[in-house]
N, C-alpha and C positions, 0 to 999 in steps of 0.2 A: 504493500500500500504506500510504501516513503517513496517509490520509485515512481506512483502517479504523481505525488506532490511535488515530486523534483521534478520531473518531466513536465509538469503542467502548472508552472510557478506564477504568481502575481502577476498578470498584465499579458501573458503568453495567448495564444489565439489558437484555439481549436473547433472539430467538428466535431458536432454529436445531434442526435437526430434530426440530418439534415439540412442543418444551417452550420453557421459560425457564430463562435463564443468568444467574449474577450473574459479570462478567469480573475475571480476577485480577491483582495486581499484576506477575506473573512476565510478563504478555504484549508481546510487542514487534512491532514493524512486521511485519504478515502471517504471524502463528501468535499466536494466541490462547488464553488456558488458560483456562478456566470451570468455575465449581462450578454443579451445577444449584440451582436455587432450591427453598431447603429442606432442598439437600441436607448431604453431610458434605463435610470435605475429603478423605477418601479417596477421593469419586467426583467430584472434578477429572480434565476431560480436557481435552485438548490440540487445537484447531482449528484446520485453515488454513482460513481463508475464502474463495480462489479457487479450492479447489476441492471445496466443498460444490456441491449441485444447487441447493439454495434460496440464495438472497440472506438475510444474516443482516440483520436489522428489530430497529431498536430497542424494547422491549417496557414496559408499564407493567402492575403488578400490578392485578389485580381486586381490587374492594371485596367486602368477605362478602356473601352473597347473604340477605338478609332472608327470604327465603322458604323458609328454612334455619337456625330458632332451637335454640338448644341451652337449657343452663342455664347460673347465671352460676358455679359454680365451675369452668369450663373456661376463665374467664377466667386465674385465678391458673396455673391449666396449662400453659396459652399461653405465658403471658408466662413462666413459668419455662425452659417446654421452648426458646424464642426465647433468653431470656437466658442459657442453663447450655451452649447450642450453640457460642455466639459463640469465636470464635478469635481473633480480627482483631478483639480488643473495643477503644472509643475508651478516653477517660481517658490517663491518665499515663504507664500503663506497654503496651509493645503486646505485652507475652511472656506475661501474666498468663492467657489463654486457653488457655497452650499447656504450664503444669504442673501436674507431678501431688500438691502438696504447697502446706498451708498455712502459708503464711511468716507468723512474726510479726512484729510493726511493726519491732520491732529488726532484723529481719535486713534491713528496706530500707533502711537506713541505707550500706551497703557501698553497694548499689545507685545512691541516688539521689548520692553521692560521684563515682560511675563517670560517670555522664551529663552532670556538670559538667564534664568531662575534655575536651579535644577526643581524646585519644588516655589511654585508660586505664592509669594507669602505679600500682597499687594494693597496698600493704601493710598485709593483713588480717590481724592478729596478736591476734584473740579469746582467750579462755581458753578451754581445753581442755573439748568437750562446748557450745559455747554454739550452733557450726551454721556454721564456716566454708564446709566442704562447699556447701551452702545459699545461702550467699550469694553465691560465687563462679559458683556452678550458676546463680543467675538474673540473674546480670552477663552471661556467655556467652548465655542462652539471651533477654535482651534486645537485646542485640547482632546474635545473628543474626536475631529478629524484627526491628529497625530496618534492615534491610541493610547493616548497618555491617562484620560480616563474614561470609564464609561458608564460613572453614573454622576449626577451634580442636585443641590441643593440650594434652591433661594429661600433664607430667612431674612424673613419684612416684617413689619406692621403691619396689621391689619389691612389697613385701608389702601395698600400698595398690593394686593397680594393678588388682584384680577390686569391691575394693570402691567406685573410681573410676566405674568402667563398667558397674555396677552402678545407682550413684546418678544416673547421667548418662542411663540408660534409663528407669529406673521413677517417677522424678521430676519430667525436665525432657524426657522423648520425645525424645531424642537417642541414637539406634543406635550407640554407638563402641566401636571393635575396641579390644583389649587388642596391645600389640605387647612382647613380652616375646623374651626369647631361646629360651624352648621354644615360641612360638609362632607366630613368624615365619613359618620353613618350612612349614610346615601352611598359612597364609594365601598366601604367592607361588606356593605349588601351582593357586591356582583364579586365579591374577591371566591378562588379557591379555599378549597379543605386549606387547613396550615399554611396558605399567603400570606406574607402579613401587605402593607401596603407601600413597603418601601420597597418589600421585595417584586412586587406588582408593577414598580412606575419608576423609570430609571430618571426623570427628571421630574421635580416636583419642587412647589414654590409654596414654603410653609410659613403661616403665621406664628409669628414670637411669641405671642399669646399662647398660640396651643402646646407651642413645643416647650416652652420652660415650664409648664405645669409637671410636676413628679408624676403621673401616670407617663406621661409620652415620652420625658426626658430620657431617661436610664434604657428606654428603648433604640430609640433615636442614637444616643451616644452609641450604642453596640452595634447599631448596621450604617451609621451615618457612611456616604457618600463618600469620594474622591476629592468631588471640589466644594466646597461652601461656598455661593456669596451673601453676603450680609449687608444690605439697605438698610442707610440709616443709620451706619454703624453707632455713632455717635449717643445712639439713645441705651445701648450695650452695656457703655462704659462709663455712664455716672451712677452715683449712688441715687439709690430711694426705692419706694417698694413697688416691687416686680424687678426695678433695672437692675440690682444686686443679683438676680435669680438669670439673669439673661447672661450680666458678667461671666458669670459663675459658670453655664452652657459653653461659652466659648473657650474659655479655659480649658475647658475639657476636649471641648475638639482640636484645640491648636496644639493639644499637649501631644498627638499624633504626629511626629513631627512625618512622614509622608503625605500628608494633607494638604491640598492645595487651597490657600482662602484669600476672597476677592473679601476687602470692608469698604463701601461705597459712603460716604458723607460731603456734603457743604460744608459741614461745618466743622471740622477736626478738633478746634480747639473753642470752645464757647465761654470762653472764662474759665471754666474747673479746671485745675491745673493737674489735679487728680485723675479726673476722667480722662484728661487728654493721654496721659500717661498711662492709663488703664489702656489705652483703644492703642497705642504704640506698644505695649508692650504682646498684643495680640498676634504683631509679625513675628517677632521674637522677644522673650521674655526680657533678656538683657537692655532691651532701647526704654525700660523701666529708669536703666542709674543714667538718664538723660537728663531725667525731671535736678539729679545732682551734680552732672557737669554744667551745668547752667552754657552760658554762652560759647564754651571751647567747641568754637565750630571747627576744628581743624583735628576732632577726637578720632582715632579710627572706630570710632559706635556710630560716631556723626555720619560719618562718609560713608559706613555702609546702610544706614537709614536711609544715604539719597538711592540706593539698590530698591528699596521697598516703595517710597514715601513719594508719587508725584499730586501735584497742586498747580493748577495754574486758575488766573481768574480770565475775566473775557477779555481784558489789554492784552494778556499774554499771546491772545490766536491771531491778532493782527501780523505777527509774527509767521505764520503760516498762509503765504500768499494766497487767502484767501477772505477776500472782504465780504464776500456776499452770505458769512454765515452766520451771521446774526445781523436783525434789523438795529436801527438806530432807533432809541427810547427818547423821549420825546415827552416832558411832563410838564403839568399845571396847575395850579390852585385854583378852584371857584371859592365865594365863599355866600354865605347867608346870614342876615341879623337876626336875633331873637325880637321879634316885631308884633304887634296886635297879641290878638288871645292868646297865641303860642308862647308869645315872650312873658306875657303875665301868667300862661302855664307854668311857664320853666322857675319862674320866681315863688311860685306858691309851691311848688313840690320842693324845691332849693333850701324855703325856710321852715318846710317841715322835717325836713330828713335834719339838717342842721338841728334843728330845738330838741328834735327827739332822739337825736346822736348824744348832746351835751346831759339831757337829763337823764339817759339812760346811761350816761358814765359816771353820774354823778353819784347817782342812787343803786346802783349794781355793781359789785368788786368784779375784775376781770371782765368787763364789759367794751373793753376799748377796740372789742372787733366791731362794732358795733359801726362803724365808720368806714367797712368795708360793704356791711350790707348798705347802708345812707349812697356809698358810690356806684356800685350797683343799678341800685334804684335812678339815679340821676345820669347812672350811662346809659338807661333803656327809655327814659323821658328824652333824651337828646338823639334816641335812636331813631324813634316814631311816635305817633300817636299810639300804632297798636301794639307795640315792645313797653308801651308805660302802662297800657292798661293789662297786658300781659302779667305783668311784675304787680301791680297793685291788685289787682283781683288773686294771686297765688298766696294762700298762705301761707306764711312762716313759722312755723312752731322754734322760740324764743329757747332753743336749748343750744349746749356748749356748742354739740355736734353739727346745729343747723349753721350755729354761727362761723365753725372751723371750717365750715364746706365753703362756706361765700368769701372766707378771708384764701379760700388756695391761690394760687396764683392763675392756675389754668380756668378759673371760674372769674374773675375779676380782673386780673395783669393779663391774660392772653397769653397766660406762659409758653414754651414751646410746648405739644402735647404729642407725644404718637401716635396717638389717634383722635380726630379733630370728631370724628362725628357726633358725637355727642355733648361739645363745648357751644352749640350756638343756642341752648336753651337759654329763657329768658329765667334770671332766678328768683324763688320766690320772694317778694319785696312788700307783704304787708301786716304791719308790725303791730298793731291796733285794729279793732275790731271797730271801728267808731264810724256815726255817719258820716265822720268828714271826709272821710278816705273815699265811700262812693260817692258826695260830689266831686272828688279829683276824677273816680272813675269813669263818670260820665261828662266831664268835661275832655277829656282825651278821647272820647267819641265822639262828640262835637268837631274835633280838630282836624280829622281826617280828612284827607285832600289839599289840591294845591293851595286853594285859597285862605285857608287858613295856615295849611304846612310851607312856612318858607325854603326850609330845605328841600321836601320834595318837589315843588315850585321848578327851582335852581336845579335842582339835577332834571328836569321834564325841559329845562330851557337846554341845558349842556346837551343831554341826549341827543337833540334835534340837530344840535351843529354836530354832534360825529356823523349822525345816519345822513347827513346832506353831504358830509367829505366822503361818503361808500364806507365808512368804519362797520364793523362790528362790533357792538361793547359786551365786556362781563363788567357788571356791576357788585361787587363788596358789599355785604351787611353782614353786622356781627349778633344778629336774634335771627331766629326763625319765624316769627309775629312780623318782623321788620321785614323780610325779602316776599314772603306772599303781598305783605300791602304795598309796597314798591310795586311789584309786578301786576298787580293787579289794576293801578293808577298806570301804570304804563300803557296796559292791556288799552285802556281807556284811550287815552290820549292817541296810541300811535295803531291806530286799529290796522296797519296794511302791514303791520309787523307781525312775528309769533314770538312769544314772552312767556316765557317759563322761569320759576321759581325750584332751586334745587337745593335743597339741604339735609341735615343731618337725619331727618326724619325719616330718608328714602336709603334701603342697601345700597351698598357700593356698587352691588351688579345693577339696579333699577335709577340710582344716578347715571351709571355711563346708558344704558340705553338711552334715558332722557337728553342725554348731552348728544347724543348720535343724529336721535329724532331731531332735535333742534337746529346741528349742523346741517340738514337737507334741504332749512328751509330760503327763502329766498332775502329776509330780513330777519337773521335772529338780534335777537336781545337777552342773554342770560341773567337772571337775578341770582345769585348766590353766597351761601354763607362759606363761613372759610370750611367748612367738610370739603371745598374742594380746593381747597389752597393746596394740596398733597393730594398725588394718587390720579387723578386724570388732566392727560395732556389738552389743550385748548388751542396750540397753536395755529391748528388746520384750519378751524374754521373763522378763530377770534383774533382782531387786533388792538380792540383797547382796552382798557381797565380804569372802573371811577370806585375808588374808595368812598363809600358811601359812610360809612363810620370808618374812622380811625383804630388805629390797634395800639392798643397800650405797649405791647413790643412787637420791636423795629423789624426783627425778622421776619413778622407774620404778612407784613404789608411786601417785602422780599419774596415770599414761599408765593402770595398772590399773583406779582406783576410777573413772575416767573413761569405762570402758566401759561402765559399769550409768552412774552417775549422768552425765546428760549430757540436752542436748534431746531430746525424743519420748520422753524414762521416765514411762510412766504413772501410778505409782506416787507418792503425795505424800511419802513417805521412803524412802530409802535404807540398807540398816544396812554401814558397813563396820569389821572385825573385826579387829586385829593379834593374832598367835599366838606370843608367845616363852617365852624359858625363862629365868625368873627369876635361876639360878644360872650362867645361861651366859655365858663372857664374851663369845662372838662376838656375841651375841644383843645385851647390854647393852652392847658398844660399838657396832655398828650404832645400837640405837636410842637412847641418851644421846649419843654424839657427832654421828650426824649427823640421826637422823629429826626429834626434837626439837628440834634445832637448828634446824631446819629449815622445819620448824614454827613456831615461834617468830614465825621472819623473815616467813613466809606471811600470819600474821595479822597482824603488823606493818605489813606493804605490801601485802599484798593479793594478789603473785602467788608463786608458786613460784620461788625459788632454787636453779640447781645446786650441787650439792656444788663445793667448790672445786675446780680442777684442781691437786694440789699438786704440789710437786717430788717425786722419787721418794726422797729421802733422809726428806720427813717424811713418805709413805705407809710406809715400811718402820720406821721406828721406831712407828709407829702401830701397825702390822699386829703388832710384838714387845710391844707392850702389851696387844695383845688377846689375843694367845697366850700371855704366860707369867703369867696371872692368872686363876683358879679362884673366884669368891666362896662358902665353904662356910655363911657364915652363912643367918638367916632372909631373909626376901625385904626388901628396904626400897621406898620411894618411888624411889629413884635408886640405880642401881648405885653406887659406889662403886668402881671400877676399877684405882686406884691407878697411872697414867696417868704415864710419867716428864716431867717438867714441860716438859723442853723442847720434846717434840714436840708438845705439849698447847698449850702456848706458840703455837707455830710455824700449829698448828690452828686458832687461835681468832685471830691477824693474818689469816690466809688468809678466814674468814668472815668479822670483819668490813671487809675489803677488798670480799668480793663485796657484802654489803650495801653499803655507801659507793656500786658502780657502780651497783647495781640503784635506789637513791633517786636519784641523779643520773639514769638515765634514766628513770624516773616524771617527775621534776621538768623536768627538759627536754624529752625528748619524745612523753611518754605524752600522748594527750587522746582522747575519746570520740568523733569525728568530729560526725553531727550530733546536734539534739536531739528528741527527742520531739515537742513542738510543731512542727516544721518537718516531721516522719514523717509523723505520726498521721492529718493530714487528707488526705495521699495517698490511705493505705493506707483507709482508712473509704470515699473515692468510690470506690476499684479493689472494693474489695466489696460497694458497691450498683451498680457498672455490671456487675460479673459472677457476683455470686452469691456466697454462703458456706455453710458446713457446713448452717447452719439451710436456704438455700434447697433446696440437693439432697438433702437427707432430706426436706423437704416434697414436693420434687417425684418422687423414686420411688417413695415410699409411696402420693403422692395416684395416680401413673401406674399401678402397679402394681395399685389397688383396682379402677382405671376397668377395666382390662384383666380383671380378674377373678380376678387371682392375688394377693391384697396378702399382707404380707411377716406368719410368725409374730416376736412379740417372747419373746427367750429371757433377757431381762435384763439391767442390767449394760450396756447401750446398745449388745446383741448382736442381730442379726437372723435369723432365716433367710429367704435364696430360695429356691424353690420353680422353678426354671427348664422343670420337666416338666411345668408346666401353664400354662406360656406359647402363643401362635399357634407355629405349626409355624415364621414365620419367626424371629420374635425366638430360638424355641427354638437353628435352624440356627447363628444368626450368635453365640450366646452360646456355642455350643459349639467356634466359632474361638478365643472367647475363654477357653478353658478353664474354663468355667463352665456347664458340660454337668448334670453334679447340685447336688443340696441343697448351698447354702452360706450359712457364716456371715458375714455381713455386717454391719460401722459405719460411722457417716456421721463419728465424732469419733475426730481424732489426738493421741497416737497409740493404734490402734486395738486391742480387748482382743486378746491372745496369738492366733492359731490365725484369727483374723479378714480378709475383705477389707476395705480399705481403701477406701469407694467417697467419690468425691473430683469437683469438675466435671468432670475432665478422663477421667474413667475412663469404657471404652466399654460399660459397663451405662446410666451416664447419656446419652453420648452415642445409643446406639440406640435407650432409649426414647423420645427428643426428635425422631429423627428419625419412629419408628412414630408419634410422634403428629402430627407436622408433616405429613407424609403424607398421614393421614388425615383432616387440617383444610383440607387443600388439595384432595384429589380426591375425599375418600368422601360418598357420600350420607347418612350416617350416622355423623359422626365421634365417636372420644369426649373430642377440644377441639374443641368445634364455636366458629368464630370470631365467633358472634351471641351476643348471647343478650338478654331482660327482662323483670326479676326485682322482685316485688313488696319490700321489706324496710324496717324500721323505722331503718334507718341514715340516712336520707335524708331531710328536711325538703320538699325539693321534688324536681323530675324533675333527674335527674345522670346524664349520658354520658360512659361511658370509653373512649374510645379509645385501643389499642394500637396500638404507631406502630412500626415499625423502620428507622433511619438508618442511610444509610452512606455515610461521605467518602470523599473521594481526596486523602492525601499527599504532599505532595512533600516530597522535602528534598534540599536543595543543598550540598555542600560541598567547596571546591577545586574546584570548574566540574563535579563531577558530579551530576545529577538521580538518586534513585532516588524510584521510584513505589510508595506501597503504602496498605491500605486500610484501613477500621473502620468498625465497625459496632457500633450499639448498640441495644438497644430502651426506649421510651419512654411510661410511659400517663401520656394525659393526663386531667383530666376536666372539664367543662366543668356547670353548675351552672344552672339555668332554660333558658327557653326565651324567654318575652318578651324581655328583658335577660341574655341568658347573659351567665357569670360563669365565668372558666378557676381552679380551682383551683389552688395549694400543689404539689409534686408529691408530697410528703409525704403528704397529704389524698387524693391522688390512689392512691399506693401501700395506704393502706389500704382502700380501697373498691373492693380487688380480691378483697379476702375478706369481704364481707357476704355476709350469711347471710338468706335470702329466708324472708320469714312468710306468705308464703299463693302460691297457684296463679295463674296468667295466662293466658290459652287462646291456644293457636298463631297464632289471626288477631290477636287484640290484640297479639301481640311480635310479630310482622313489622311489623305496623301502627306501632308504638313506632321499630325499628330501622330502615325507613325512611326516618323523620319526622328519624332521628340523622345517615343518610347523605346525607338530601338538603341539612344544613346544612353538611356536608363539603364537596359538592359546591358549593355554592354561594358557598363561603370558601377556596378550595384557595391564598389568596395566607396565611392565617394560618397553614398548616403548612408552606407555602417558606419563611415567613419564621423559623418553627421549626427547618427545617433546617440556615438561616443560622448562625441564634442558637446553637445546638448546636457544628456546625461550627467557629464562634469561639470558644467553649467549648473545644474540643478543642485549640485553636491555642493557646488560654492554656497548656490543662494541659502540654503540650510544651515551652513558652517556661517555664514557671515551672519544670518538675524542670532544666531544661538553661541557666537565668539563668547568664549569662558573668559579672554585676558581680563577683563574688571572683578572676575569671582577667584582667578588665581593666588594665590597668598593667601584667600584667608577660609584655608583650610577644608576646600571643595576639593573634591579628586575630580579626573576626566571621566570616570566611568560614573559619578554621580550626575554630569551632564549627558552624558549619553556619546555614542559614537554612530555615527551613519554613515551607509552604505549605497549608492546610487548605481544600479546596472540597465543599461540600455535595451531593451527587448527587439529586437531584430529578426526577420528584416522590418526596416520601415515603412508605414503602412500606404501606397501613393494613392491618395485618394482623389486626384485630380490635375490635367495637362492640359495648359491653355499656351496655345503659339499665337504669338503678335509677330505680323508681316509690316515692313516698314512700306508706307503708301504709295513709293518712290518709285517700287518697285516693280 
């Protein structure tokens, strides 16, 4: 049986019932897995060879048959439909065939860091929107292309855990189950006797909630995965309860030191000086005594942190010539007075929470939370009409535990939360049972609507100037009372629009459908609470953002603008809008004390600072400064808040402390990873060995005309198919792919609103490639016939292109195990006279796949021609083995150069910890195509 395996090795071409097979890497001593030739990878079968009837014969392609000329633009067809096919493409990288998404240079930068790794141990701490998702997704889905592993794990949050398994499908063709707590049960319903469900699902994107509970934990630890990644790393590694138990999880996985772990954050260092060092010492335990060499950035811990540790913010990608990947942000102030009934609202609830703060600190020990519920109260009065009557109709029961819920931070400050869906409740705010409370109740029913709501007013005026610029807005509120009445007053006003309200009230899964529905429509309008400031992308359909309430911290108004503006926003601007009230003090301490502040600091350093975590003695004198000051004058440049000094004091140590840590970790150990020059010439040959946007719009448009169906153009770089006047088969198999009627389709991402997405890896491209390979292979009449010669003025003398496709066999070895796998590429060459041939450039070569023929040839003269091409083939077959050599070693470089060990040498890596590879050329080369060009001249 070793003697089939040897004989019939990774990439080698045989027959067996009847056709030709090209054999796959998966095959081992007597079962054999084979793709037919030509074919896809989904018509991979599985062979044993002792017990087929025929003896499986090693097989060699046929040359085109000359007496079968086509024309020469079936050349560029060819070679498209060959090259847009490949999965198992050579070059650099071996996953690049197998996604569904155009990575820019910058996001290979994560990538080619990974591969320098023997054992990937990576913290990717991008800015917010730049595509960690992305780059994480093609670490994994390189990994499992190299055999390096073969099963992987995403732990999220919650609220990230559909949009994980999402990105994981439609990007990177990785099927993975969602394992959540309402979903579990539903999935061990179809499992086998004795499955468990890890053993079930080789990818799977698990909520941190389910998994550090001690039933799942002690499980999980015992069959955990190859690779972890962890989104959000950040929320891991600080203390408090539940994040100790998350800590704690990781620990234990990282203690495998053969584990490969991806930690995904914005936000690395958030003030905890602790946690930061907690989430660094996750790569390796050691870059813990960081937190005590303090600034010796010249340590060797330091220098090999920068092996693990990249970061860059969005200044950093201008750097990467490329400017069009992120829009330009683009921000404003509106603002609004406390005016008429509203304003003398705000002042009547103002001096009751006030009176009833003071007397109930007066007369109650420990009662000084008391002035967290009073703020509360007065951020849901400032929110809406129906956010105040929300909070005034809910009662309060006056005990420690109601009052310690309203004083957390994630209920009042906006703290950071990791799971937002349930932070947009309005809290209960009524402390007295008296009738004075339902005359305020019914006076905030009165208020409703523009005419009395100034601020809804102002934002129903703002609205109207984005939708007359063609914007799209997501609008901000921080109730859930607040965003139905927004959207409701919208509904009103802008009746030719569709207006939906989405919050926490709605699962995650019945948010993104609502978000889906609404991007279809032809005016959306979002209302939303921050449940979606995290967890779903917006930038497809949305370009602006109006902060309708402010956020007590700075991050969370970040985590918002961050869902329009962010990679794949089509859009070259972004507008985002803050909405306050002039005279308000809640409004103008929010945003003088900390948004601006805030700000400040952002453009000073570059990245966003959290709010300080303060003591609770200066949050509550703070929170008494904002409450017991009214400004009645005219509006100014700066509030004026009258701020008692010491808490203001005590405020302004607190920031600049966080600054102080935030430059101390830029300075020590922020760096870019690699650079551009070391990317660039990767990424440029993975796109001439496998194709880009330009070659798969050439190639469906040129497929689709041949066929007889080509695409209408509706503008705007929008297409439509036409799938009903395709052959009955392509029609059939389009309609697996839900792609049954007229659709609109782009070849450029990211793609117009309402559009497909059509990409190499998308199966409209792959079945035309295959319809035409097909037909180049068995039809009497193809339409890429694999001959062809073609009179044209390109051509000085006689020039033959041959179209070649190679394919090696890999090995790589590491810690004594071999794994085997394959590539293939395709190759035209051209060759330049005939007396003294002369092999061109391949450059030279690539463009004389699209010359353009000036006059007619008669059938007998191009047989006669294509021939004369093939007999010099045959007569030289040692010039294309030695091409495949040449090639081969090619490939061996590009392997050896992304995965050069010099930067891990010294410190204490062997070679066989990196791995050693093998590249061998499979021969003969396969010619799948001869096209002569006659000089016009002639």
């Amino acid at each position: 049986m070793s003697a089939v395996l040897e004989q019939f090795s990774p990439g080698t071409l045989v027959t067996a019932r009847g056709r030709d097979w090209v054999v796959q890497p998966e095959s081992s001593v007597g079962v054999l897995r084979l793709r037919p030739f030509g074919g896809s990878e989904e018509d991979i079968v599985t062979l044993v060879p002792a017990l087929e009837f025929e003896q499986l014969k090693a097989a060699t392609f046929a040359y085109p048959d000359a007496l079968q000329p086509g024309t020469h633009d079936a050349a560029r067809l060819l070679n498209d439909a060959l090259k847009l096919k490949l999965r198992n493409g050579a070059g650099p990288f071996r996953s690049f065939g197998n996604i569904a998404v155009e990575p820019r240079a910058y996001q290979l930068a994560p990538l080619l860091m990974a591969l320098r790794l023997p054992i990937v141990r990576l913290l990717i701490a991008d800015d917010v929107g730049v595509g960690k998702t992305i780059e994480a997704g093609l670490i994994a889905r390189e990994l499992l292309d190299r055999g390096e592993i073969s099963r992987m794990a995403v732990l999220c949050p919650p609220h990230l855990v559909d949009q994980w398994q999402q990105e994981l499908s439609e990007r990177f063709q990785l099927q993975a189950v969602a394992l959540t707590a309402s979903s579990v049960s539903k999935l061990e319903k179809n499992l086998p006797h004795g499955v468990t469900l890890f053993d079930q699902y080789p990818y799977v994107v698990v909520s941190l909630d389910y998994i550090k509970s001690e039933r799942h934990r002690e499980h999980f630890l015992s069959i955990a995965p190859e690779l972890i990644i962890v989104d959000e790393a950040h929320t891991c590694a600080s203390s408090g309860q539940g994040k100790q138990l998350r800590f704690e999880l990781l620990k234990r996985l990282v203690a495998n030191t053969e584990r490969h772990m991806l930690l995904l954050t914005a936000t690395p260092h958030s003030g905890d000086e602790t946690a930061f060092y907690n989430l660094l010492s996750l790569l390796k335990p050691e870059f813990a005594e960081l937190q005590v060499l303090g600034a010796k950035t010249d340590s060797p811990l330091r220098k090999e942190l920068a092996l693990h540790f990249i970061q860059r913010r969005r200044k950093d990608i201008e750097e990467w010539q490329d400017t069009s990947v992120f829009p330009r942000r683009l921000t404003a102030e509106i603002t609004y007075k406390l005016t008429g009934r509203w304003g003398t609202f705000f002042d009547t609830v103002q001096e009751y929470c006030v009176e009833l703060a003071k007397r109930t600190e007066q007369q109650e020990a420990g009662a000084h939370l008391i002035w967290y519920v009073t703020l509360a109260l007065l951020r849901c009065v400032a929110s809406s009409p129906a956010a105040a009557e929300k909070a005034l109709t809910t009662r309060l029961q006056g005990s420690a535990a109601d009052l310690q819920a309203l004083a957390d931070e994630e209920t009042v400050l906006d703290g950071t939360a990791d799971d937002l869906s349930g932070t947009d409740i309005e809290p209960a705010a009524q402390l007295e049972d008296i009738a004075y409370l339902q005359l305020l109740i019914e006076e905030a029913q009165k208020l409703a609507g523009a005419k009395d709501d100034p601020k809804l007013k102002t934002l129903i005026q703002h609205v109207e100037l984005l939708l007359n610029d063609g914007l799209r807005p997501v609008i901000f509120c921080r109730y859930i009372a607040t965003a139905h009445y927004v959207a409701e007053h919208l509904q009103q006003h802008f009746k030719k629009a569709t207006v939906d309200a989405i919050t926490g009230e709605y699962t995650p899964e019945e948010r993104e459908v609502r978000v889906s529905q609404l991007s279809e429509a032809a005016l959306p309008i979002l209302v939303a609470t921050d449940c979606l400031s995290e967890g779903i992308n917006l930038q497809h359909t949305f370009t602006a953002v109006v902060h309708y309430d402010l956020a007590w911290n700075p991050t969370r108004h970040e985590q918002r603008e961050g869902r329009v503006d962010r990679f794949g926003q089509k859009s070259p601007t972004v507008r985002t809008t803050i909405l306050y009230g002039e005279d308000n003090p809640v409004d103008g301490f929010v945003l003088n004390v900390i948004l601006r502040k805030a700000e400040a600091i952002r453009k000073e350093l570059g990245v966003m600072v959290p709010m300080p975590a303060n003591e609770r003695s200066i949050n509550q004198a703070l929170i008494k400064a904002a409450l017991m000051k009214r400004s009645q004058t005219a509006r100014q440049p700066e509030l004026n808040l009258g701020f008692a000094d010491e808490p203001m004091q005590n405020m302004e140590v607190e920031w600049q402390d966080a600054i102080a840590k935030a430059k101390k970790s830029n300075t020590v150990f922020a760096q870019v990873g690699l650079h551009p020059q070391e990317v660039l010439p990767e990424w440029e040959k993975q796109q001439q060995l496998l194709g880009d946007e330009s070659d798969v719009a050439r190639f469906v448009g040129g497929a689709l005309h041949r066929i007889g169906t080509p695409l209408e153009m509706l503008g705007n770089q929008v297409l439509k198919l036409l799938p009903e006047h395709l052959p009955q088969t392509l029609r059939e198999r389009l309609k697996d792919e839900g792609m049954e009627k007229a659709t609109k389709i782009s070849f450029q991402y990211p793609p117009t609103n309402g559009c497909h997405y059509i990409h190499r890896s998308h199966p409209l491209v792959a079945l035309l490639a295959d319809h035409l390979l097909e037909g180049a292979f068995n039809d009497a009449k193809p339409l890429a016939a694999r001959c062809a010669a073609t009179i044209t003025e390109q051509v000085e003398v006689v020039t033959t292109l041959y179209l070649l496709r190679l394919r090696h066999q890999l090995s790589v070895t590491r810690k004594g195990v071999t794994r085997q796998m394959m590539a293939e590429e395709t190759v035209a060459l051209a060759l330049q006279g005939r007396s003294q041939p002369q092999w061109l450039a391949d450059a030279d070569a690539n463009l004389l796949l699209s010359a353009t023929p000036s006059d007619n040839l008669s059938r007998e003269a191009s047989s006669r021609e294509i021939t004369l091409a093939l007999d010099y083939l045959r007569h030289n077959t040692a010039i294309l083995n030695q091409l495949g050599k040449d090639r081969a070693q090619s490939l061996l470089d590009d392997h050896t150069r992304v995965r050069k060990i010099t930067q891990q040498r010294g410190r204490g890596l062997r070679i066989e910890d990196v791995g050693q590879t093998k590249v061998q050329a499979c021969l003969p080369v396969d010619v799948m195509g001869v096209y002569v060009l006659l000089p016009d001249s002639l």
